[in-house]
C-alpha positions as YAML, in Angstrom:
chain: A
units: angstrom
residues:
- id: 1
  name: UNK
  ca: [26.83, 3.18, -14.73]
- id: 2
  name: UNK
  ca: [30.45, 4.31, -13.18]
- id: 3
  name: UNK
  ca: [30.90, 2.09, -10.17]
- id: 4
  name: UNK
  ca: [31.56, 5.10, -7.53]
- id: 5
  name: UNK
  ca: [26.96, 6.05, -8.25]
- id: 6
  name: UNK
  ca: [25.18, 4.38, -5.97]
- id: 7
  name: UNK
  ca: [22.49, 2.38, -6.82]
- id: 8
  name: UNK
  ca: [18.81, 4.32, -6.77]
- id: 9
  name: UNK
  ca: [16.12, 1.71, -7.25]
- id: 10
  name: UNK
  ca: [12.64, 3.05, -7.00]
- id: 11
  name: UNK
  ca: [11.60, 4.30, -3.87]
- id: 12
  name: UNK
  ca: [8.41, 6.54, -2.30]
- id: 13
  name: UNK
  ca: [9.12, 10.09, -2.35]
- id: 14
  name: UNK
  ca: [10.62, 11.56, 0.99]
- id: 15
  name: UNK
  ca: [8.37, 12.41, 3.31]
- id: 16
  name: UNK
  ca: [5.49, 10.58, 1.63]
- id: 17
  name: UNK
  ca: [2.96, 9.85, 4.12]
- id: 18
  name: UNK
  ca: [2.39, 6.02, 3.39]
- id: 19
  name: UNK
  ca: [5.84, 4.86, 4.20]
- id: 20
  name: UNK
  ca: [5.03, 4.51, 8.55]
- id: 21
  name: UNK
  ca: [1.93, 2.31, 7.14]
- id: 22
  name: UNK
  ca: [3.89, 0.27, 5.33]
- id: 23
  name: UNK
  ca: [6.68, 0.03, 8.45]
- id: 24
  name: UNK
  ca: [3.99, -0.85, 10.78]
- id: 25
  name: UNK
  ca: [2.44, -3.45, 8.02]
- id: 26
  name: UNK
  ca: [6.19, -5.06, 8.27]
- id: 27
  name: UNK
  ca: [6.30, -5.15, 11.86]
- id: 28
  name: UNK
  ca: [2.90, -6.81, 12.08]
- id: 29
  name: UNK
  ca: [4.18, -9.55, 9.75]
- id: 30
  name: UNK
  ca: [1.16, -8.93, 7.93]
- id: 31
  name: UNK
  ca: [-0.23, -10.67, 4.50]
- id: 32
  name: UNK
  ca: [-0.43, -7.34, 2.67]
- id: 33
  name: UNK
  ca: [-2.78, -7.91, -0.35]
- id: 34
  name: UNK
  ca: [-1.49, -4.09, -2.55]
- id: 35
  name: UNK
  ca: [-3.09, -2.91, -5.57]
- id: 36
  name: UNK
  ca: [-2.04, -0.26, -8.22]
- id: 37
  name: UNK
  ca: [-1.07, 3.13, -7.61]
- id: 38
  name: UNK
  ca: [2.64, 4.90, -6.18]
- id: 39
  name: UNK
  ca: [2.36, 2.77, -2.74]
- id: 40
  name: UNK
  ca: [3.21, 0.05, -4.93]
- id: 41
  name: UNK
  ca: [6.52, 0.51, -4.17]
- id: 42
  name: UNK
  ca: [6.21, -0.23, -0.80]
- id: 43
  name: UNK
  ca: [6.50, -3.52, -1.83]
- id: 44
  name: UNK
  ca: [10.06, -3.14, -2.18]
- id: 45
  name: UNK
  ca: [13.12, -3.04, 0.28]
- id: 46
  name: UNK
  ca: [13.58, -1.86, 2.96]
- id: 47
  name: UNK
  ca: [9.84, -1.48, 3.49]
- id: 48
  name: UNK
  ca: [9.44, -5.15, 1.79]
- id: 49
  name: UNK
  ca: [5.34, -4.91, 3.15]
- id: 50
  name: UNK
  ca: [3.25, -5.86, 0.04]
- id: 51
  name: UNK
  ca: [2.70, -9.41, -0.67]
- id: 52
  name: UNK
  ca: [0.25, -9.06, -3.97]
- id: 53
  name: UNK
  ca: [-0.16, -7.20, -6.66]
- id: 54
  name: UNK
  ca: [-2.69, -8.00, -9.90]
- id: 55
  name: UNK
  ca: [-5.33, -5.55, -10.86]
- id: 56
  name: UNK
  ca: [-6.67, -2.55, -9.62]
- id: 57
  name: UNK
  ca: [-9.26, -3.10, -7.03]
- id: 58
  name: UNK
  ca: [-7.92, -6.77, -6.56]
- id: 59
  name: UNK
  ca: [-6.74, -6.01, -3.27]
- id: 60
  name: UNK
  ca: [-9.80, -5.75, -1.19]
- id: 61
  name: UNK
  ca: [-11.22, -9.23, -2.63]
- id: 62
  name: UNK
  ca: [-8.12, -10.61, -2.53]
- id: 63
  name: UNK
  ca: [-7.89, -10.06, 1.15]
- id: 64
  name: UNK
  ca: [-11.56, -11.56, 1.41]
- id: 65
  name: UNK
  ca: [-10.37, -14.24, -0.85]
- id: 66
  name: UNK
  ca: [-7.44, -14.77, 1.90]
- id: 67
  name: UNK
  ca: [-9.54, -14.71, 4.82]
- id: 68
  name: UNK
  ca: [-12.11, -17.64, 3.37]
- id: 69
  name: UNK
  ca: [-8.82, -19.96, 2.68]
- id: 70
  name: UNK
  ca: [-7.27, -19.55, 5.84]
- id: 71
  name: UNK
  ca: [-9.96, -19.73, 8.18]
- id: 72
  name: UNK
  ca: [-10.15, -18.99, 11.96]
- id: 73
  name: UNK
  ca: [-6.79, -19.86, 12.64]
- id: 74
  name: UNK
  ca: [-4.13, -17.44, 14.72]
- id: 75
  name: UNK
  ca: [-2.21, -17.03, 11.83]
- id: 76
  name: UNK
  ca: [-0.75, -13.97, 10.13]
- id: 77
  name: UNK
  ca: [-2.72, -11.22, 9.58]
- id: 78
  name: UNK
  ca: [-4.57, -10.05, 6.32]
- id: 79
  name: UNK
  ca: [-4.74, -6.27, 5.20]
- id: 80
  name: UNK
  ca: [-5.64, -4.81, 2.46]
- id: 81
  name: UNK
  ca: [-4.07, -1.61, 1.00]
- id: 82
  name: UNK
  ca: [-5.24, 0.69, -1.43]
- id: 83
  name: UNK
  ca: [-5.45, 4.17, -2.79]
- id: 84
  name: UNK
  ca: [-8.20, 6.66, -2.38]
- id: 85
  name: UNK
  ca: [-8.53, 6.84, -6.35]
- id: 86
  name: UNK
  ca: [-8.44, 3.52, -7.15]
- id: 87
  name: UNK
  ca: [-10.63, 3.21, -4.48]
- id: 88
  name: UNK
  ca: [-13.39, 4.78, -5.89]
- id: 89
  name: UNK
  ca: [-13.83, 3.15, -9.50]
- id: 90
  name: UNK
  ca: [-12.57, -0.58, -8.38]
- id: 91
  name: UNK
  ca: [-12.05, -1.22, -4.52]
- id: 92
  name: UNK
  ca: [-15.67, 0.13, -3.82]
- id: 93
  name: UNK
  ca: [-17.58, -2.88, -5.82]
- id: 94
  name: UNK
  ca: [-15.10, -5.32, -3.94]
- id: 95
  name: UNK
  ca: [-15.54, -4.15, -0.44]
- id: 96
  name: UNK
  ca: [-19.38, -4.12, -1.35]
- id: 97
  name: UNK
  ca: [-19.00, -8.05, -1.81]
- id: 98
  name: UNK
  ca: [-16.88, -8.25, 1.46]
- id: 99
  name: UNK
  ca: [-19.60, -6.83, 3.58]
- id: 100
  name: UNK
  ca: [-22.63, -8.74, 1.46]
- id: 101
  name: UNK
  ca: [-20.73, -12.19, 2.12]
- id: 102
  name: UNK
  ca: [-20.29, -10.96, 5.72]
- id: 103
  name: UNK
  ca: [-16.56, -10.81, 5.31]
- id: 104
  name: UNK
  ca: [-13.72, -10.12, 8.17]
- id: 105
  name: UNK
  ca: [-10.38, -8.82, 8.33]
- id: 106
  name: UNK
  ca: [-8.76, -4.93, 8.03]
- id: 107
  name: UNK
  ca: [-8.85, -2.66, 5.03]
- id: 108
  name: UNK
  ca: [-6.37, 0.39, 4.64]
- id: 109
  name: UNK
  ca: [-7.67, 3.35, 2.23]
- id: 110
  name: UNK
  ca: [-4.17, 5.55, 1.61]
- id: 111
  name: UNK
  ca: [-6.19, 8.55, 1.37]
- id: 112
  name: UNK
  ca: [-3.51, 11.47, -0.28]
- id: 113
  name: UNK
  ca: [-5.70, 13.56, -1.44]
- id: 114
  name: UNK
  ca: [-4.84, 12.93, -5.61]
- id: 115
  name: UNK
  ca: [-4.18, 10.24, -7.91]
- id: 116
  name: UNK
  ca: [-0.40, 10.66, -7.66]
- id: 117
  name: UNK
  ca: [1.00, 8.13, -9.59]
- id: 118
  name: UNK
  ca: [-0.30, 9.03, -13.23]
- id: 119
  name: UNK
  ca: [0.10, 13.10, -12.54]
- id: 120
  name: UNK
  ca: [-1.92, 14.47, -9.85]
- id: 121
  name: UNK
  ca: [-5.57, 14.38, -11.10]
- id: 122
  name: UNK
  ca: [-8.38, 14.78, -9.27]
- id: 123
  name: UNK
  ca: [-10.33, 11.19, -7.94]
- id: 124
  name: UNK
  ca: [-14.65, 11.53, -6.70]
- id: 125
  name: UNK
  ca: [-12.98, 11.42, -2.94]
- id: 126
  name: UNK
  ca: [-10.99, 15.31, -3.12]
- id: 127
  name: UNK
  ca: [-13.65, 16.87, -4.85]
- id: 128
  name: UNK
  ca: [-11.30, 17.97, -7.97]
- id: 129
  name: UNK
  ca: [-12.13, 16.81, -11.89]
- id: 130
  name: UNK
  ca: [-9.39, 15.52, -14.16]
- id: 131
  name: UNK
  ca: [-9.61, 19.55, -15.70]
- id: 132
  name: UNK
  ca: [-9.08, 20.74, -11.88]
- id: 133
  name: UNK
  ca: [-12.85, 21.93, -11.70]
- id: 134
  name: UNK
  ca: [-13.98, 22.13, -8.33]
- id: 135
  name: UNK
  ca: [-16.54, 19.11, -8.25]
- id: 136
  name: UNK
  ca: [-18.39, 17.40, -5.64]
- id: 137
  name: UNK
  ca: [-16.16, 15.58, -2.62]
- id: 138
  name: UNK
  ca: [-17.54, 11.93, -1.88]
- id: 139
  name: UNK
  ca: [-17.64, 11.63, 1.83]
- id: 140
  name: UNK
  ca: [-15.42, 8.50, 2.00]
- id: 141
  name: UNK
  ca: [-16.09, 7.46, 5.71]
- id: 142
  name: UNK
  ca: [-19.87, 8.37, 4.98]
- id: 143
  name: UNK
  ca: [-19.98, 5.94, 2.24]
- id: 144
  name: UNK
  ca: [-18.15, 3.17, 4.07]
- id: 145
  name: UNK
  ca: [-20.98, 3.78, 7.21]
- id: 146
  name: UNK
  ca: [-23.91, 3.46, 4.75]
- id: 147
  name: UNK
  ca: [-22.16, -0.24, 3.59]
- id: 148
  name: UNK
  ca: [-22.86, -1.24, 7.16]
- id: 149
  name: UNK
  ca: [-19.27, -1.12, 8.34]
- id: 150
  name: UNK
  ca: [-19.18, -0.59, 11.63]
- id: 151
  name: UNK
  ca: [-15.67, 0.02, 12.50]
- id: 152
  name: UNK
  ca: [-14.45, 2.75, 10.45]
- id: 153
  name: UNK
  ca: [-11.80, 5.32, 12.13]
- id: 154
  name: UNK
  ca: [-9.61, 7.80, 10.24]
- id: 155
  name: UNK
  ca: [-5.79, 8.08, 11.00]
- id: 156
  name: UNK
  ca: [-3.27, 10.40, 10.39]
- id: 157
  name: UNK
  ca: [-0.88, 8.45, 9.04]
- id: 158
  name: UNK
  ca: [2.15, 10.89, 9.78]
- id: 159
  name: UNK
  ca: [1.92, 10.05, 13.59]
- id: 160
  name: UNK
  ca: [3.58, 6.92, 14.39]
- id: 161
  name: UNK
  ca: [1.73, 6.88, 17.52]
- id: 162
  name: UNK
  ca: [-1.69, 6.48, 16.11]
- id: 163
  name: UNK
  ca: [-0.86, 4.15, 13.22]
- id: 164
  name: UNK
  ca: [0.74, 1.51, 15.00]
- id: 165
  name: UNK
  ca: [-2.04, 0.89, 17.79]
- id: 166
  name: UNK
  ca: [-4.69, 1.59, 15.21]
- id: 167
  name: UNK
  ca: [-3.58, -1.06, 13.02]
- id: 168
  name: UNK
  ca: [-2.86, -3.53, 16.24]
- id: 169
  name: UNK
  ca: [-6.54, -3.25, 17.43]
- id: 170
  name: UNK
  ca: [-7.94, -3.51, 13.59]
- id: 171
  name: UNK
  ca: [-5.98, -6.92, 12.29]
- id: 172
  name: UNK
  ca: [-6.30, -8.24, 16.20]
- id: 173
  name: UNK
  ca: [-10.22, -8.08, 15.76]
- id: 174
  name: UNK
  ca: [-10.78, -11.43, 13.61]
- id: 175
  name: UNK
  ca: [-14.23, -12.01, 13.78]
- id: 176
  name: UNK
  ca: [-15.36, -8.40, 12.29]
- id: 177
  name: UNK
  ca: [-14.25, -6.06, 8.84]
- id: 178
  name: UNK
  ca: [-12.20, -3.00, 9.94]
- id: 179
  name: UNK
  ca: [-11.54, -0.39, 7.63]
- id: 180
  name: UNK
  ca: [-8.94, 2.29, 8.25]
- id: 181
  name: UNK
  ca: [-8.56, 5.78, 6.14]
- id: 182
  name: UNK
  ca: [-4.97, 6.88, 6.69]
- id: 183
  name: UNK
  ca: [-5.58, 10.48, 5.37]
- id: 184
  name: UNK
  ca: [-2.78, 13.01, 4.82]
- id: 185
  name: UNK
  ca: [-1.85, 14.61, 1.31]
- id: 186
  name: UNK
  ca: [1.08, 13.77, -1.01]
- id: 187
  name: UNK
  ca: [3.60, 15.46, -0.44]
- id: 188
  name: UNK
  ca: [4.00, 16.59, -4.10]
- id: 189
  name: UNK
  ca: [0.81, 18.64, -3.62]
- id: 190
  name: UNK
  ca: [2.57, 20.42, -1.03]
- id: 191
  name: UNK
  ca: [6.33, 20.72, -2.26]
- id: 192
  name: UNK
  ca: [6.18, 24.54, -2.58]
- id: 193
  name: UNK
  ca: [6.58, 24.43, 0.97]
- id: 194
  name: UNK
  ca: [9.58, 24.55, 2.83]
- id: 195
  name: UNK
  ca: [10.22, 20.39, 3.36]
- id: 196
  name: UNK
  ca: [8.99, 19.73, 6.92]
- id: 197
  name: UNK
  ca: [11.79, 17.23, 7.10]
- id: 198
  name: UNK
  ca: [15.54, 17.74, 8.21]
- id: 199
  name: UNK
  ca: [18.24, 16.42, 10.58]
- id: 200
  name: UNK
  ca: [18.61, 18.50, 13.37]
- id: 201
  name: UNK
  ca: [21.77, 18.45, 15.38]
- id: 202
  name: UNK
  ca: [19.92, 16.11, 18.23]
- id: 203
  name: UNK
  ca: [19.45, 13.90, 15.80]
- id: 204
  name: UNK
  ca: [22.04, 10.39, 17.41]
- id: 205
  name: UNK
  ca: [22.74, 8.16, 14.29]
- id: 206
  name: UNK
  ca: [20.60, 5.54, 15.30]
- id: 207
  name: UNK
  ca: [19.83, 4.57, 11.58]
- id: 208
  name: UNK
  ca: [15.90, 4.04, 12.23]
- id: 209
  name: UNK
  ca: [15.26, 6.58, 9.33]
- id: 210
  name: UNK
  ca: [17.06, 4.31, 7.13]
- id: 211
  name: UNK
  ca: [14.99, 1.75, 8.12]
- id: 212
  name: UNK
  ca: [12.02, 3.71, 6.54]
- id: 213
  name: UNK
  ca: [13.19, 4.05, 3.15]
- id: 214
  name: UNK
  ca: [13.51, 7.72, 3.11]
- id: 215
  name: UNK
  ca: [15.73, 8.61, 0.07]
...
């Protein structure tokens, strides 16, 4: 490459609605257990907020996994993070063995709305079928009730001002398993919009944006 390109390493897409999750992850110092899908990438700088990676679905019992070798201590944090469509074939059967061996700690479904990293199919929790036939919508924070979880709460994950105290008060709770659905939809299922995002003329150059990742 000609040395005046700068460098373009993979990044999430701008205005993608897990990147303030993955901020607020950082700031937490959290041990993020990730899994496979785009918000993979948050595992990379400057987000730098995912500490595994294996299999899809390993997240969730990894976290468990994490929690039982640790113990009670006041150490760091451990969250979980996965995708609504991987979700539904693999983190479902690994959360159901969190919550039958009475497990603790916080869970984060990225809900967008799609399976966005392999082309935008359809997943059991948006209602759509890989042939984008209407199908039936699994009720996501129904199905995590009927588990037995009591403290489920959904998040927009676009307002900085939820996500951060919702994810304080879920990995400060030790002795109970919090799941959180941060729900908002890719942004590539919305790109015929006009992009919400721009610099305004208020706008001060204090470089937190950078901070964020947005390309």
């Amino acid at each position: 490459a000609a040395p005046d390109v700068p460098a373009r390493p993979p990044a999430l897409c701008a205005g993608c609605p897990h990147r303030v999750v993955f901020k607020e992850l950082s700031r937490l110092r959290a041990i993020v257990t990730g899994d496979i899908g785009c918000y993979t990438l948050g595992a990379l700088p400057p987000l730098a907020a995912m500490d595994t990676c294996v299999d899809m679905g390993a997240s969730v019992s990894m976290a468990h996994g994490f929690e039982l070798a640790l113990g009670e201590g006041e150490g760091r944090p451990v969250v979980a993070v996965i995708g609504d469509s991987t979700f539904a074939p693999s983190g479902l059967s690994s959360l159901i063995s969190t919550v039958y061996n009475q497990g603790t700690g916080t869970v984060c479904v990225l809900d967008n709305r799609t399976t966005a990293m392999t082309g935008r199919q359809g997943n059991p929790f948006n209602g759509v079928t890989l042939q984008q036939r209407p199908s039936r919508e699994l009720d996501l924070e129904g199905i995590l009730g009927a588990l037995g979880i009591e403290d489920v709460r959904t998040v927009d994950p676009n307002d900085m001002t939820a996500v951060r105290p919702a994810l304080k008060e879920a990995t400060a709770a030790r002795d109970r398993l919090s799941v959180l659905v941060f729900r908002s939809p890719c942004i590539l299922l919305e790109r015929k919009r006009e992009t919400p995002f721009w610099v305004t003329a208020s706008c001060t150059g204090c470089g937190v944006c950078a901070t964020l990742g947005c390309p």
